[in-house]
Structure formats: structure tokens, C-alpha cells
N, C-alpha and C positions, 0 to 999 in steps of 0.2 A: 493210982489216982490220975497220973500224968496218962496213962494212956486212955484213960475215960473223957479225959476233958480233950485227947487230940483226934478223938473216933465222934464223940460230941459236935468237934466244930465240922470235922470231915464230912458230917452226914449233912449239917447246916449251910455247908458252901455246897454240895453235892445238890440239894430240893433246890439251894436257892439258885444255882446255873441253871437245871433242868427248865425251874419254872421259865428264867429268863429268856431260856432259844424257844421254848415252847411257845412263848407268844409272842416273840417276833416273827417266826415262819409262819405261824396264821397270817397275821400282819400282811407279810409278804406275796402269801396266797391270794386275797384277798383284793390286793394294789394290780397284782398283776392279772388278776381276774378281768377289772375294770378297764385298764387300759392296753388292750389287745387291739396291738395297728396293722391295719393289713399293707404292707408289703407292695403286690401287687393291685391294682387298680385296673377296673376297668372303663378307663378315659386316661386322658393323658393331660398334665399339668407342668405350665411353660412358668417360669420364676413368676413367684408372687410377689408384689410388692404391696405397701400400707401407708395410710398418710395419715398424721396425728391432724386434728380439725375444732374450732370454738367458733361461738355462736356470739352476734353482736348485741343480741339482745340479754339485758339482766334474767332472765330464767332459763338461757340456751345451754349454756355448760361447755363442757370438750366430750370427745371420743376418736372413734380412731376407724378410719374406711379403709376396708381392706380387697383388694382388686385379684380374683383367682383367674386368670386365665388356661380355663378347661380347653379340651378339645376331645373330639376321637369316643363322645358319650356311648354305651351301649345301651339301647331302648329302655333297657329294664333296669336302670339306675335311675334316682330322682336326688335329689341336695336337698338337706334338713337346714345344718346348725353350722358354725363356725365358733371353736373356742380359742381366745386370743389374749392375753392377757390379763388372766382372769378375770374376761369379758364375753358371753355368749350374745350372739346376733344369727340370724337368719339369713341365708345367701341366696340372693334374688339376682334369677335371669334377667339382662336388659340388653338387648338387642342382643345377641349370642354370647354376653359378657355375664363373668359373675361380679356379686359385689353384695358386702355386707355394712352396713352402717353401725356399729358399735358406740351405743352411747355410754360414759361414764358414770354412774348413779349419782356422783356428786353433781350439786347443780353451779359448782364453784369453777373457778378460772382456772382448773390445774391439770396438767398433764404427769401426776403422777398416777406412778400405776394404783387401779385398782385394787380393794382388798380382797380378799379370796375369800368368795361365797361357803358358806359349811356345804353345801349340795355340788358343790362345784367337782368334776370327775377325774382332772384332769392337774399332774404336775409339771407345768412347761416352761420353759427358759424363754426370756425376752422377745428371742428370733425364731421361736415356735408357734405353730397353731395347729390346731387336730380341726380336719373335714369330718361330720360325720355327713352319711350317706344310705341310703335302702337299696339293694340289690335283692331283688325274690324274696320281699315282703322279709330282711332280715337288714335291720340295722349295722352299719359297720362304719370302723374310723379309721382314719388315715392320716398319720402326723407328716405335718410340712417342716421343714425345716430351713435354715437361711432365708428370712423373710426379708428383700429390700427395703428401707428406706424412702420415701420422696419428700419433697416439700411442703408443708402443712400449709393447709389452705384456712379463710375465716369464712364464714357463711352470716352476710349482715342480717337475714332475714331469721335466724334462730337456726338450730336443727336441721341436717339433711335429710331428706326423706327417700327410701328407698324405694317408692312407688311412684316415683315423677322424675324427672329430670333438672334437678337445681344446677344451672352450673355455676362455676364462679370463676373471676377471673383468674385466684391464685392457684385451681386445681390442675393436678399434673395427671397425666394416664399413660398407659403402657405401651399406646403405639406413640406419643411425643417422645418418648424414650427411645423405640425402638427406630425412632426415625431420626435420633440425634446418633443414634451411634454408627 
């Protein structure tokens, strides 16, 4: 009897491991499917930095402007998407600069992070952001990593927009940096 009830549990922890790796390596297939960063680039990407940002009017909110400085493009590359704390924004050329304006969904006074969208693609640390990008009509992404800091600027007139030029007095940019150092 004692060896029936030790061949019993044997088979029972035996299906019950099996089932257990069996679906976590799908799992894992699956993560690593999605988030395939290519390595090399063609263009070149000088330290990005990010400025957290709120709006003076009651329905402006916060988010968060993030400053790519590309270089070195090859023709057949175009810039989609920017994912940033689990925040996606679109990364718009302005005068050979890039730059994404990342709003907050909440419309409240806070700079905490964002909560993670269910469609959201991407698992990233604070000081991360993934470019995606088309090269020959095939979508591809590319994780940044160590993303600077600057000083957060307010915008009285609500919301910045990424198709004009709002400046503000508090805004910082890459070459004021590069010119202090």
C-alpha cells in the first residue's frame, strides 16, 4: 500500500512539474518573440535625454518630452513610435531634431508613472525606451538605455504640441547642455 500511495504522488508531482515548465517556456517564447531589439542601427544616436512637463491650465495634465538626437539616417529608414514609460508618443522631426511629446492619460497634477496599457509591448526600466522604426517596409525596434534627466519645465498655455514650436522659459535642450559642458 505504501508503495502505491509513493508511485501516486510520484506521478502527481511528475504531470504537475511537467505542466508547470510547459507553460512557462511558451510564455517565454512568446515575450521574446515581441520584444526583438536590433543591436545595430542604421543611424546613429547621441545620449538622449527627457524632461518630465505640466500644463497651467485645469485640464492640461503632466507627461514627459523626450529629445532623440539622430544622426547619420539611411534613406530607407523613417521613425514611427517612441515607448517610454509605459507611455507611447510619436517622434516628430523639427528642424533635424527628433522629439516626442508623451502625454499622461491622467488629466491630474502627477508625475507618477503611468499604468501599463494591457496592449502595451514592452517591459522597460525607468531609464528605458525602445525606438521603433521601418527599414524596407519591415518594422523594427531598438532599446535605448541610460536616458538623462533635465529640468521639468510648466507650459501656462496647456499641453505642448508637437507640430509648432511652444517654447517656454523653463525648457532645457541638448545643445544648452552641450554648451555648458
Amino acid at each position: 500500500m505504501k508503495r502505491l500511495k509513493k508511485a501516486a504522488h510520484a506521478i502527481v508531482f511528475a504531470i504537475a512539474f511537467s505542466t508547470t515548465f510547459q507553460c512557462f517556456s511558451q510564455k517565454e517564447v512568446t515575450i521574446t518573440e515581441v520584444q526583438t531589439f536590433e543591436l545595430q542601427t542604421p543611424f546613429t544616436i547621441k545620449p538622449v535625454v527627457f524632461q518630465e512637463w505640466y500644463a497651467g491650465i485645469d485640464v492640461g495634465g503632466t507627461g514627459i518630452n523626450v529629445f532623440i538626437p539622430i544622426s547619420d539616417v539611411k534613406e530607407d529608414v523613417t521613425f514611427n513610435e517612441i515607448y517610454f514609460r509605459n507611455l507611447k508618443g510619436e517622434l516628430i522631426s523639427e528642424n533635424g531634431k527628433y522629439k516626442a511629446v508623451l502625454e499622461n492619460p491622467s488629466k491630474l497634477y502627477t508625475f507618477k508613472k503611468a499604468e501599463k496599457p494591457a496592449d502595451y509591448p514592452f517591459d522597460l526600466k525607468d531609464n528605458e525606451c525602445v525606438l521603433s522604426y521601418t527599414q524596407n517596409g519591415k518594422t523594427k525596434y531598438h532599446k535605448i538605455v541610460s536616458l538623462n534627466e533635465v529640468a521639468g519645465t510648466y507650459y501656462k498655455d496647456g499641453p505642448p504640441s508637437i507640430y509648432s514650436n511652444n517654447s517656454s522659459d523653463g525648457m532645457a535642450s541638448v545643445e544648452e547642455e552641450e554648451e555648458n559642458n
